[in-house]
N, C-alpha and C positions, 0 to 999 in steps of 0.2 A: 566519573562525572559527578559535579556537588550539584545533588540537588534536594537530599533529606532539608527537611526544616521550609521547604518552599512553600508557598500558595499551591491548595489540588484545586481541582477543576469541579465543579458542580454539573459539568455536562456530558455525566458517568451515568449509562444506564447498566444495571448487571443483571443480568441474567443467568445466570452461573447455576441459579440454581430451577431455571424453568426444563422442562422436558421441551427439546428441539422438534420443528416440525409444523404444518400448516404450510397453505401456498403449494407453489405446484416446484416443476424441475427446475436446477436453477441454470442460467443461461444466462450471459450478459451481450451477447452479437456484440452493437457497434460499444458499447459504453466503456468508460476506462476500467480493467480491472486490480491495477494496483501492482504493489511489489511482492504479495503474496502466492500470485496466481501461480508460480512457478513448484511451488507446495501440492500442489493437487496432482500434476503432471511426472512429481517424483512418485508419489505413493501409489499411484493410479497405477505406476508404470509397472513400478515392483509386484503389487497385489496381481492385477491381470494383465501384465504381460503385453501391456500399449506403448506403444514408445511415445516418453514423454513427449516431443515436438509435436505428434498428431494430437495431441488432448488441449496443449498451448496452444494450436493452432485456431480449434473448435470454439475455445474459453475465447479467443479473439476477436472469433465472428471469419473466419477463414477459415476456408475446405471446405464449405456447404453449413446451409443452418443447422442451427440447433435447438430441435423443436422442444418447445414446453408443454405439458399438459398441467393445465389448471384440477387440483382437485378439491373439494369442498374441506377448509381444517374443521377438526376433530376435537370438541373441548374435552381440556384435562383439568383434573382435580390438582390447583397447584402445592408442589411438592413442600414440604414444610423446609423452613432455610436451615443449611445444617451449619458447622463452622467451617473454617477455611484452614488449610495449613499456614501458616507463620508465612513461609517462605510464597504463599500465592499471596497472599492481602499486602508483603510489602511490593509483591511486584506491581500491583492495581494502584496501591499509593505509587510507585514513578511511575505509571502510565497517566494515573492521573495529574502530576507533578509536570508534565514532560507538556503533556494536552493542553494543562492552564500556561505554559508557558508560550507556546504557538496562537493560542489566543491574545495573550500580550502583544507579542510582535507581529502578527498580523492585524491588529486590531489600529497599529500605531502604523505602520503600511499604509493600510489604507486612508485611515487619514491625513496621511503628509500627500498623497494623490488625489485628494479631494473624495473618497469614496466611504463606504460603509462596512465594515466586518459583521458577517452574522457566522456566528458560531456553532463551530455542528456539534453532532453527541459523537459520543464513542460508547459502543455497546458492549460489553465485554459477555461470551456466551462461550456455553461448553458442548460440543457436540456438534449441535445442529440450529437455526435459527431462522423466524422468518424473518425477511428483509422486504422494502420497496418493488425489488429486481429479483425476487423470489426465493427461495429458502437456500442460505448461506449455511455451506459445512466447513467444519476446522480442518480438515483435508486441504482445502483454498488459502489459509494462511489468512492473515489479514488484508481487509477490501474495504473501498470505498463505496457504497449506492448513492450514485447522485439523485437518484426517485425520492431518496428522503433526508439526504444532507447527512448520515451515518459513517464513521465508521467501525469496522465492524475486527474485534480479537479474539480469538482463546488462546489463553496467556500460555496455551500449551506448545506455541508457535516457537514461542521463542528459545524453548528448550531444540526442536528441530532448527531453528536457526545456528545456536553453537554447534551440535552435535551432528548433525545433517549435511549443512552444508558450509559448515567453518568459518561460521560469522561471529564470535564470542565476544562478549562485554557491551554493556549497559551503555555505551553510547552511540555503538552498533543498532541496541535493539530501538532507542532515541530515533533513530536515521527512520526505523521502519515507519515508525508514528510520525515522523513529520514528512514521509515520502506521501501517505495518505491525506496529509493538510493538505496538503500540496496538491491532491487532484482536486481537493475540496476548492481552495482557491480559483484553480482552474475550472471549476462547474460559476462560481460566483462571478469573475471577468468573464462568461460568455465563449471561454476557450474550447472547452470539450465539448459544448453543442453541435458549435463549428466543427469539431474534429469528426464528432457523431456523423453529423449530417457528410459532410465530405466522403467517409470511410463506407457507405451505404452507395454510391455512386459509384466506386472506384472497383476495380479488382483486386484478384487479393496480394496480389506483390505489393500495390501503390495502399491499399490497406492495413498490411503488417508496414509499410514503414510510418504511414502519419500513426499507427500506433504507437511507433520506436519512439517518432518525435513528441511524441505528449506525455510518455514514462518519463524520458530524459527531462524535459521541462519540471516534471516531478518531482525529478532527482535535485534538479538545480533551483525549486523553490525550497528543497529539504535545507541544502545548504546557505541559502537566504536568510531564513529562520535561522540556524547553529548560527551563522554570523554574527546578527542581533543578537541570543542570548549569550552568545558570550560578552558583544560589547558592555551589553548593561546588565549581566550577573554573574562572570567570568565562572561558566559553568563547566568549562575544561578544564581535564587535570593531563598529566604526561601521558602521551599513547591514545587519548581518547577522538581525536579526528586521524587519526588511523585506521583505528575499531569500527568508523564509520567509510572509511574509504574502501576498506577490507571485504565489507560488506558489499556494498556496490561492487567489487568485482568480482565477488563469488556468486551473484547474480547476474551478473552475463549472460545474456543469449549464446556468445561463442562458448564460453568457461558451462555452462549447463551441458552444451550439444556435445562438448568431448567429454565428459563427465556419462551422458549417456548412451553415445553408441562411437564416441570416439573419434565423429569426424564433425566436420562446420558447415550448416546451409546457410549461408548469409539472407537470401531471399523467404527464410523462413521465420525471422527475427521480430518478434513483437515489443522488445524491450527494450534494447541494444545491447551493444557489446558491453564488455569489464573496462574495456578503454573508456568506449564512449560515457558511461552512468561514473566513472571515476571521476574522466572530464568537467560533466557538467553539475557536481556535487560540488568537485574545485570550485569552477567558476562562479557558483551563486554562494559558497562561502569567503571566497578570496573577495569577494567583489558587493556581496550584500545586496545587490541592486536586482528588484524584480526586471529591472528592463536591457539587462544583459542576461535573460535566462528565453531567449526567443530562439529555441532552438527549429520552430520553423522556417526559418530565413538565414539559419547558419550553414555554415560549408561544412563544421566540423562532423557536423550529423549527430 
């Protein structure tokens, strides 16, 4: 992917070097949680022995609530900044590179539909963080809070993305950052309120799928975004929307579920299939158009 020498984003907060913590458990029920959630649910599974699908489920807002206790934060003396390894600060330069870029083409989006781009941050934290939607761990992988227009990395994810779950190369890890614009979008059109509020009425079958269908939309604002920047900064090189499609289907709710106990609950799916999130990354890159990405009114699912 060419993107050294590009415009970074000024809408970097880093935390990297704060001590994580404050705010109570963290819980998302009905809200989107992103392409990272799937991260908690491997390590969870390994450490104690839960199988991932029960913890995805919880993280969803399915199988019963998940209660929060609020507890009063605790001020800390902050930690003096130390330096970074080489190889972390250039990865914050293309997260930041990758962020001012989805700002571009969102920002030009919404103008050509008569609307307004407001730009969210990106917080990049190590550990542990508080958030809007309550204290954010790097176990979760990268997440959206729409309580404050965030999203949320430690850049430790992405090493777990190649090595974990055999997502590798930098346009791969591109896809993850603009899969979280992309719910951010979706909080801005009024989409995920909608989805909120509906998923809160529903059971939990018709719950995990309007979740399925608000990833996939996701997915296919991700590749809306990659479309535009390649149009106007041809930021693909050989192999790199492969890197990203690759990606999408090693997150699969199906390709997860035999990966962990070896068989497929279709009715347990918060995400969608490797088919489905390949699909609809295709279709909003093939096609660039926000308004072929309505994956609530498609058959394809």
């Amino acid at each position: 992917m060419k993107w050294e020498g590009q415009r970074q984003s000024d809408n970097i907060e880093d935390r990297r070097d704060e001590g994580g913590g404050g705010g109570g458990g963290f819980g998302f029920g009905g809200r989107s949680i992103g392409i990272g959630s799937v991260v908690v649910a491997l390590v969870a599974g390994a450490i104690f022995g839960v199988n991932p699908l029960t913890i995805l489920g919880l993280m969803s807002g399915g199988g019963g609530s998940v209660q929060t206790q609020q507890v009063p934060s605790q001020s800390q003396a902050p930690r003096p900044a130390r330096p970074h390894p080489p190889q972390e600060e250039q990865m914050k330069a293309f997260v930041a590179t990758v962020l001012a870029d989805t700002e571009d083409v969102w920002t030009q989006i919404f103008q050509s539909r008569g609307g307004t781009y407001r730009d969210p941050r990106l917080v990049l934290f190590r550990g542990a963080t508080s958030t809007a939607c309550g204290q954010g761990e790097s176990a979760m992988g990268p997440f959206y809070c729409p309580s404050d227009e965030k999203v949320y990395i430690d850049l430790g994810f992405y090493e777990t993305l190649r090595s974990r779950l055999g997502a590798p190369g930098d346009f791969a890890q591109a896809y993850v950052i603009a899969h979280e614009v992309g719910h951010h979008v979706q909080k801005l059109l009024g989409i995920s309120d909608k989805v909120d509020a509906a998923r809160r009425r529903a059971g939990r079958t018709q719950s995990n799928a309007l979740s399925v269908r608000l990833e996939l939309q996701a997915d296919c604002f991700a590749g809306v975004w990659a479309n535009h920047a390649q149009r106007t900064k041809q930021i693909l090189e050989p192999g790199d929307l492969e890197e990203a499609l690759n990606a999408a289907s090693q997150i699969g709710d199906d390709t997860l579920q035999r990966r962990a106990r070896g068989t497929v609950v279709p009715e347990s799916f918060t995400h969608g299939t490797s088919e489905q999130r390949v699909h609809w990354f295709r279709q909003g890159f093939d096609t660039g158009d926000v308004g072929q990405c309505n994956t609530f009114q498609s058959r394809e699912g």
